[in-house]
N, C-alpha and C positions, 0 to 999 in steps of 0.2 A: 227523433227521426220519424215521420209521416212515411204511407205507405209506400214501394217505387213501384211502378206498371213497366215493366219492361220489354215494351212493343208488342203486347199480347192486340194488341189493335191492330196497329198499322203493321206490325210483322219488320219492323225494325230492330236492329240491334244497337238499343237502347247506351245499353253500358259503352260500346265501345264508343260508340257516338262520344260519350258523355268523358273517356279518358281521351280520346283524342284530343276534347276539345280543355280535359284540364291540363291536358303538357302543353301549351301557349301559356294555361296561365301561371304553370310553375315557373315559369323559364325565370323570372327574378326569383324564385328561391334557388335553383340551379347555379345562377350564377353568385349567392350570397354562399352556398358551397362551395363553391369551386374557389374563390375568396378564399373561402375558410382554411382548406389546405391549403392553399398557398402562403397562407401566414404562419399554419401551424409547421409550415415543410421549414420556411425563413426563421423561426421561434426556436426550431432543434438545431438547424446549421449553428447559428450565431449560439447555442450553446456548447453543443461537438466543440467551436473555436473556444469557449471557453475551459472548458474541460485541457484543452493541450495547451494552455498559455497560464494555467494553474499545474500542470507536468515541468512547463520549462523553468515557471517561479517556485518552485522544489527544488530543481539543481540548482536554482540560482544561491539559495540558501547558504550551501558550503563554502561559494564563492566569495560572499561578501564576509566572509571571519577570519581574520589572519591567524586561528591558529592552522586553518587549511592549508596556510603556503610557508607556515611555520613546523609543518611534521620532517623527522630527522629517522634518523634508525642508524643505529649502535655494530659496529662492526670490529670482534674482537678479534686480536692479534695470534690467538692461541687457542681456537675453542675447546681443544679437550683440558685443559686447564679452566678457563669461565668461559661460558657464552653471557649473551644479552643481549636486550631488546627494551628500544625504547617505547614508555607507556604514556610517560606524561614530555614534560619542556625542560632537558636538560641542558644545565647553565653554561655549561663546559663543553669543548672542543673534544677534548681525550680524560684520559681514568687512568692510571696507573694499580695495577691489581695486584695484589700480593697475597696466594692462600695460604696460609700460617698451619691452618690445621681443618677439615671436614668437621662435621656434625655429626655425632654419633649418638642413633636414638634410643631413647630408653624403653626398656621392656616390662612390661606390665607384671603381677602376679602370677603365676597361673599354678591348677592344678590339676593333674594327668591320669587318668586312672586305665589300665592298659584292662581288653576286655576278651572275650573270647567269642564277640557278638559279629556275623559275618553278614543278619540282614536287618539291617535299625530298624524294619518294623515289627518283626516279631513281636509276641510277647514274653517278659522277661521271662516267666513262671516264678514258682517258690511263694514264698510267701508276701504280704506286703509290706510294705517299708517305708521310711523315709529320710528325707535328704536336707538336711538343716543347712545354710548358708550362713557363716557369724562372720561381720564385716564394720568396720569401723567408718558406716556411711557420715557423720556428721563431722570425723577428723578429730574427735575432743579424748578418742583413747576409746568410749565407751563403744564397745561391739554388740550390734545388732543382729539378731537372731532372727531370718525368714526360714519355718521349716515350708517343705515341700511334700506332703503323703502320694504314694503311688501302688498300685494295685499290681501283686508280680503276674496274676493272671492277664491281667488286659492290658499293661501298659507295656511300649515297646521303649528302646532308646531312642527313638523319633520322638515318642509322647513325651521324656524328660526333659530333652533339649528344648522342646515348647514351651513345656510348663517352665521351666529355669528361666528363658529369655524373654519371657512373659511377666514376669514375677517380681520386675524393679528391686530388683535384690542387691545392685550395684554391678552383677559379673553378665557374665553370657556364657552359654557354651556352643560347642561343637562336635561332629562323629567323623571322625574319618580314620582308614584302614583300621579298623578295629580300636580304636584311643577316643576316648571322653576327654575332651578338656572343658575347664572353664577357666576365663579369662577374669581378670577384676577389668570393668570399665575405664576409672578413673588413675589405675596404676596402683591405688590403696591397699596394704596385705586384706588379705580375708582368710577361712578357713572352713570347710566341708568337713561335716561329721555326718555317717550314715549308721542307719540301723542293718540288722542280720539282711541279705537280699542276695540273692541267688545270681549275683555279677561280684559281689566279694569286693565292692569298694575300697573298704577301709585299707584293705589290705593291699591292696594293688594302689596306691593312691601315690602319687609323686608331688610336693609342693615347691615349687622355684618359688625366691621370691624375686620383686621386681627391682632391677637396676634402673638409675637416672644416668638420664645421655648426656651428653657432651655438647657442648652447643659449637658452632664453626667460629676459627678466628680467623681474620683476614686484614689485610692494610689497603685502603684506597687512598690513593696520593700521598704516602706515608702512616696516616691517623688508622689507629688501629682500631677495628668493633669488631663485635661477635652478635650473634644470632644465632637462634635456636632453631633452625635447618639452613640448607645450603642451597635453599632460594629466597630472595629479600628485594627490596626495592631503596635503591641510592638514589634521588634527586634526577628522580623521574625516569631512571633505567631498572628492569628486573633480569636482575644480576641470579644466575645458574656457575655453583662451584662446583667444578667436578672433583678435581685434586690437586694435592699441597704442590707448592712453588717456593718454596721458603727461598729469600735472598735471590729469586728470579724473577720479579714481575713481567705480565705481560703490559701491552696499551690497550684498552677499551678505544675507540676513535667515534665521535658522532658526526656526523654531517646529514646536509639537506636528503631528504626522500625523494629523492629526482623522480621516478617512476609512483609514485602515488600523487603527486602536483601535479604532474603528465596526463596523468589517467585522468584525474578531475576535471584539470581544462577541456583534456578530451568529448570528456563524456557531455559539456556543455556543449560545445560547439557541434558539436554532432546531433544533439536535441534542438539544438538551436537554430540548426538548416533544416533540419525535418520539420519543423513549428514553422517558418518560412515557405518554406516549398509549398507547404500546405495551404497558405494564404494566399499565396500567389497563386494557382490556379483555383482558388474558389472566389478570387477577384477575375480572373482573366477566363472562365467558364465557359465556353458557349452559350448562350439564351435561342432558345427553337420557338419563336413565336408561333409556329401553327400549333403547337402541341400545351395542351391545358390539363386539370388534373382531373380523371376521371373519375365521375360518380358510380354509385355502386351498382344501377343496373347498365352501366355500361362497360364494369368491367366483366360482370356478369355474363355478359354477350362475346365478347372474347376469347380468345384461347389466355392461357396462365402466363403465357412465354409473352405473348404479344401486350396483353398486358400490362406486365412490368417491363417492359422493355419504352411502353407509349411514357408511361409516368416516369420511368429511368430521363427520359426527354424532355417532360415537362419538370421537373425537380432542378433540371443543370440549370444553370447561372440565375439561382437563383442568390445570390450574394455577388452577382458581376458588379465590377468597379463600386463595390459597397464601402459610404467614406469614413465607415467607423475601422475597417480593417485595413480602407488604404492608409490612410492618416497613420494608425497606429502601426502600421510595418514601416513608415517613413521614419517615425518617434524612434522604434527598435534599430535602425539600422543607422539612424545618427548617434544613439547611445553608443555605440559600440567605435563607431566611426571617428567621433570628436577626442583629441587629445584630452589628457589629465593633467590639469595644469597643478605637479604637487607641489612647485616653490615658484615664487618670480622669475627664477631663470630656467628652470625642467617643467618641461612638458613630457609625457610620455606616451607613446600608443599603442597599439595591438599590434600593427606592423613590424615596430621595433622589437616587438617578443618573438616576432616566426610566426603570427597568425595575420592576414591577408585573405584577398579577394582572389577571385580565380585568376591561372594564367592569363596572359593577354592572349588576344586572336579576337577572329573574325566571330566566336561563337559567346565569347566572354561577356557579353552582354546580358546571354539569356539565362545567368544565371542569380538573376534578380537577387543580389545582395548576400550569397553563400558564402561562409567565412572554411577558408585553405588553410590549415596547418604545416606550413614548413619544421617537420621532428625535428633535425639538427639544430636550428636555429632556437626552436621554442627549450629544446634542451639544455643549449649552451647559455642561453639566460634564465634560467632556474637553479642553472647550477655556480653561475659567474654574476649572476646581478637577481639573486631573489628578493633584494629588498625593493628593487623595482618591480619586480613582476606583481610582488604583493601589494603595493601600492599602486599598480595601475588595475588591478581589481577590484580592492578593498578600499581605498584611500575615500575618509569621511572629510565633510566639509560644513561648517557652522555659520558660514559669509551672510553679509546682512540682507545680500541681493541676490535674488533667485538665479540669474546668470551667472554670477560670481561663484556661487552655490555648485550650479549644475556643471559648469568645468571644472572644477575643484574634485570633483566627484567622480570616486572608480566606478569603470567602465558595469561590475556586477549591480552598483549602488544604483546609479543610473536606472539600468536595464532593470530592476527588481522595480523602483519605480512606474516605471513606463509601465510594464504591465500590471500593477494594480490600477492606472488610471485606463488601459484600455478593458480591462475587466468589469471595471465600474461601470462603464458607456454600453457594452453589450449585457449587462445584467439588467442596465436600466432600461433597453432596449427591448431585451428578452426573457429576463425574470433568470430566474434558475432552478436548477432541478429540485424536488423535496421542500419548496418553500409551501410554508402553507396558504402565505398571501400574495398575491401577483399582481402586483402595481405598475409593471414594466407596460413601458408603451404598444407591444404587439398583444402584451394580456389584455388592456384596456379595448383591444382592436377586435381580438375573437371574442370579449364577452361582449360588445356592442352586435358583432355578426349573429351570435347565438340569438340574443333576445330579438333581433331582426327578421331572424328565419323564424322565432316565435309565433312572431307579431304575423307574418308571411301564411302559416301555419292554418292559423285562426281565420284568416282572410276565406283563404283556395277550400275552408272547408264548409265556409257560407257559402260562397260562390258554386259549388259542388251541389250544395243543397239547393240552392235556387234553381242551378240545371237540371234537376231530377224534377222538382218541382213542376219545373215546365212543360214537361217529358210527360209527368205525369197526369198532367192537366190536359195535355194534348193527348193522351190515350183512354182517356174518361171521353174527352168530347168524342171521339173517334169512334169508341166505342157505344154511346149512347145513338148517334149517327147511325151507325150501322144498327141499329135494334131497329130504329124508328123505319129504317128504309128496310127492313125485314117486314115488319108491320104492314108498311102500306104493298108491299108486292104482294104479302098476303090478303089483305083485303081487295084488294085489284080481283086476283084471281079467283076469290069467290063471287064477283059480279060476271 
């Protein structure tokens, strides 16, 4: 960059002269801006859309699996005799339950040594000692000796019970109201020997040894099993015995989960009108032609409020009647719409379950394709015809012709479809978020803009240079001017 003269001559203001005259010639980079946001505004919409039509193909998931409309739950005749509850797919209507006898659990080893100790961290005093642990950890007879040494000065019954349950000795112990016990882990006898120690072990020592339990007998549908506690799992029910019933059985009874197949449909349809709703006015949007996106020194110039309120104007309809979202709410709204054709003679619909379009009236128009839940209706066929309900959800089709195919096919199969292909068209469109490559048509569009405004860049800053140039040529001559015409007044004046 050459020298600038900035109107020291002519007493011009050079510079601003010189910004004046470059906003004329930014104004194509202005507008390769203003471009720019408005693709990157159109680039985030058509992903927001994607983002809630990868929300609605999540619920769609559960929908398309018949064990979704295949859940039951277990309701018994007598609960304080067995409860249960269904986990898995059981094959059976009812259970016939007969408790024969509970489970009675067995008790470990243990050995007790009553103390005279009121704060376990104390120190024991006395002299030191220790505490030998002999236990038959391998099972073969042969008893294993862990000793344990303890200091009567510094060690408390806090510090024994550490060191013991630290110690992989097979047992554990515990302090409470004045009693040491220690437990065998495994149920295996064992046996504590102590030296002389000023808590008097040996002497106070109580050893039980361990009893084995009882395991529960019980009859379903006559066949008698047992189990070793009095919770178990039969053929996909987890069966809870409280008490005997000898020669009284109750009925277990399974049936349809009506209010969890409720809930699910529910939960669809309700994402499913808000995924709608939403399309439908970012198709039907206002567009504010006088208002465009502001650039930075104009929002600069602005209050904060007015601002974001100009670009709040210029961002709306920006996706009006856009035909990737109309097309594919047309696709969504015939999935759901077209019968299930699941034999030659049955077709089935959504209408036929309790789910339908708004009331009629004069307003029902404007609710551009929102699916109405009749509860009663959707109820009594979950509960009287679920193998239709499941089949006009789920219902798969392998036909050789895509037509043939797409009617064949539950209304969830469909609809999961349809929005992987409207997903594809707005990624391909828009890219998506976290990729690290952006080959969608509006990426290809702002990196064409970038290098544009590059190119723009390079231009306005030759051009810039030339006007100075000019500026400064004309403030040399101007200036050499005036010397020359100093010169000769002065020689004048000396004649």
């Amino acid at each position: 960059m050459g020298i600038r003269l900035s109107g020291m001559a002519s007493g011009m203001d050079t510079e601003k002269m010189i910004k004046d005259l470059m906003k004329a010639q930014r104004e194509p980079v202005n507008r390769l801006q203003r471009s720019k946001y408005s693709v990157e505004w159109k680039r985030d919409a058509y992903r927001d859309m994607n983002t809630l039509f990868a929300d609605l193909q999540t619920t769609m998931k559960n929908l398309r699996m018949s064990s979704t409309f295949n859940k039951k739950t277990a309701i018994s005749d007598n609960d304080s005799i067995a409860s249960a509850k269904v986990v898995g797919n059981p094959t059976l209507s009812s259970y016939s339950v007969e408790v024969v006898s509970l489970a009675k659990a067995s008790t470990p080893a243990r050995a007790e040594f009553q103390t005279s100790v009121t704060n376990s961290k104390d120190a024991i005093g006395g002299p030191d000692f220790t505490i030998t642990i002999k236990k038959d950890t391998n099972g073969d007879g042969t008893m294993e000796e862990v000793p344990l040494t303890f200091s009567g000065a510094t060690d408390s019954i806090e510090s024994i019970v550490n060191k013991i349950n630290s110690s992989k000795s097979g047992v554990k112990a515990s302090f409470f109201d004045k009693k040491l016990v220690i437990t065998s882990e495994d149920g295996k006898e064992f046996d504590i020997v102590t030296t002389t120690n000023n808590l008097n072990l040996d002497a106070n020592k109580i050893y039980t040894a361990g009893t084995t339990g009882d395991p529960a007998r019980f009859k379903i549908n006559g066949v008698e099993y047992t189990s070793s506690t009095n919770s178990f799992s039969f053929d996909g029910i987890d069966f809870t015995l409280k008490q005997s019933n000898l020669n009284s059985p109750i009925t277990v009874g399974t049936k349809t989960d009506e209010d969890a197949i409720f809930n699910t449909v529910k939960d669809f349809v309700d994402k499913y009108n808000a995924v709608i709703e939403t399309i439908n006015k970012k198709i039907s949007e206002t567009k504010y032609k006088g208002y465009q996106p502001l650039l930075d020194e104009e929002k600069e110039a602005l209050s904060e409020k007015t601002a974001e309120k100009m670009e709040t104007m210029a961002r709306s309809g920006i996706l009006l009647r856009d035909p990737i979202l109309t097309n594919g709410l047309y696709e969504l709204r015939r999935a759901l719409s077209t019968s299930v054709q699941v034999d030659t003679n049955k077709s089935l619909s959504l209408s036929q379950m309790g789910i339908g379009g708004p009331p009629s009236g004069k307003n029902a128009y404007q609710e551009n394709g929102k699916l109405y839940i009749n509860e009663t209706k959707l109820r009594e066929s979950i509960r009287n015809n679920g193998d239709d309900v499941l089949k006009l959800f789920t219902n798969y089709s392998n036909a050789s012709t895509n037509a043939e195919k797409y009617n064949a096919s539950g209304v969830a199969e469909r609809l999961f479809g349809q929005l992987n292909k409207i997903m594809d068209k707005v990624t391909k469109e828009a890219g998506s978020v976290g990729s690290g490559y952006d080959d969608s048509s509006l990426g290809k569009k702002l990196k064409q803009t970038d290098d544009d405004i590059e190119r723009w860049e390079d231009r306005l800053k030759i051009i810039e240079d030339r006007y100075w140039k000019q500026f400064t040529a004309m403030e040399k001559a101007m200036s050499k001017a005036q010397s020359q015409g100093s010169w000769f007044a002065q020689m004048l004046g000396q004649k």
